[in-house]
N, C-alpha and C positions, 0 to 999 in steps of 0.2 A: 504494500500500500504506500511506504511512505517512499520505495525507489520510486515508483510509480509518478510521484508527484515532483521529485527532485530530477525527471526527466531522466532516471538510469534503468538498467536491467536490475535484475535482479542480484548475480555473482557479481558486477561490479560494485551497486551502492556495498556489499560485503565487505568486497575487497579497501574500498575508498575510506569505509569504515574501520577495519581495522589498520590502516593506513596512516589514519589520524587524520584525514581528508574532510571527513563530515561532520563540522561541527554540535554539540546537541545540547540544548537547556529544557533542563527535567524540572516544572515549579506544581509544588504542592498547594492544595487549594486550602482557603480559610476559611471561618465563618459559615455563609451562605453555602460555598464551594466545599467545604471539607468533604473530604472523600470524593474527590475529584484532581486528578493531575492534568498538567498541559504539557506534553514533549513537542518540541520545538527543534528542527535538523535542517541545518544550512548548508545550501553547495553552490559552489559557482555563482553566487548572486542571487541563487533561491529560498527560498523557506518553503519548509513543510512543518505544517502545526495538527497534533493529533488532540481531543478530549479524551478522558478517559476517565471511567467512573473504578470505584475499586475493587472490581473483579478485573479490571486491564480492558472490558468493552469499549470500545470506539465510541463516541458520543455524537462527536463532529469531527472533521478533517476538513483543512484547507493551505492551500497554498498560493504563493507569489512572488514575486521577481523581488524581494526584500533583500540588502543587503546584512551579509551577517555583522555579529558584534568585532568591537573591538579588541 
């Protein structure tokens, strides 16, 4: 799902991954949010953002031409 949206295969987001290529911010949710995460994986100038409640289900997913952090 999340090569998918970072525009790779499958064996390369892998590879780019363990690579150290693909940057990822993991935030845990508060409050209203508890028991909710947002992983967040940057490549090349993209973003892909998952929700995810805490069984690890997908909630939402999106992506965009976002540049990563610094």
């Amino acid at each position: 799902m999340v090569a998918g949206r970072l525009g790779l295969d499958g064996p390369a987001f892998r590879q780019l991954m363990a690579d150290g290529k693909v940057s990822v911010l993991c935030e845990r949710g508060v409050g209203e949010d508890a028991g909710r995460w947002r992983a967040t994986f940057y490549y090349a100038g993209r973003r892909a953002r998952l929700l995810l409640d805490e069984a690890g289900d997908v909630l939402d997913a999106s992506d965009d031409g976002a540049t990563p952090p610094a």
